[in-house]
C-alpha positions in Angstrom: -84.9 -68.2 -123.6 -86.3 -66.1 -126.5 -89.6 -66.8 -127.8 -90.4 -67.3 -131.5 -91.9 -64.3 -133.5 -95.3 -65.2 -135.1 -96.6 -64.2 -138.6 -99.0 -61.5 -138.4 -101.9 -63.3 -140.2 -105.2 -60.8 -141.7 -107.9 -60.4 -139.2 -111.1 -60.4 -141.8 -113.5 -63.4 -141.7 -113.1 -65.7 -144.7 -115.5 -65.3 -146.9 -116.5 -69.3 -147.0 -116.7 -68.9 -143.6 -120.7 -70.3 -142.7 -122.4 -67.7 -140.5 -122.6 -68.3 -136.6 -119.4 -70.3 -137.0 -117.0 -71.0 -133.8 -113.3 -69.7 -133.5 -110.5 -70.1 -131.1 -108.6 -67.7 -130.3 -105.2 -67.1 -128.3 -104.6 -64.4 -126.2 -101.6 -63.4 -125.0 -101.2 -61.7 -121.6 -98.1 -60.4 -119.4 -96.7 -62.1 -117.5 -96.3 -64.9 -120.2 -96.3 -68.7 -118.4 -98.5 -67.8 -115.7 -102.3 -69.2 -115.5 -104.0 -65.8 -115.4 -107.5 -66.4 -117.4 -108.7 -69.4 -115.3 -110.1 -67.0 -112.5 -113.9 -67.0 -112.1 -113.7 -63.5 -112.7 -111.5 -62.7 -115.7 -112.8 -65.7 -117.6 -116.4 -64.5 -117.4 -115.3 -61.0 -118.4 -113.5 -62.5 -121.3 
């Protein structure tokens, strides 16, 4: 099954962005479908 392609979107900050502000994030990792950041480990280090 081929995955969709995602729009590259800009990496700056918004300037009406308030200082201190929270993000999420998604990081993609290979092998894709397997639960590889929920290690004690690798989570801290990310």
């Amino acid at each position: 099954m081929d995955l969709p392609v995602r729009t590259k979107l800009p990496h700056t900050i918004p300037q009406w962005v308030a200082e201190g502000s929270w993000f999420f994030i998604t990081i993609n990792c290979v092998p894709r479908r397997k639960n590889q950041l929920c290690r004690t480990q690798i989570g801290d280090a990310v």
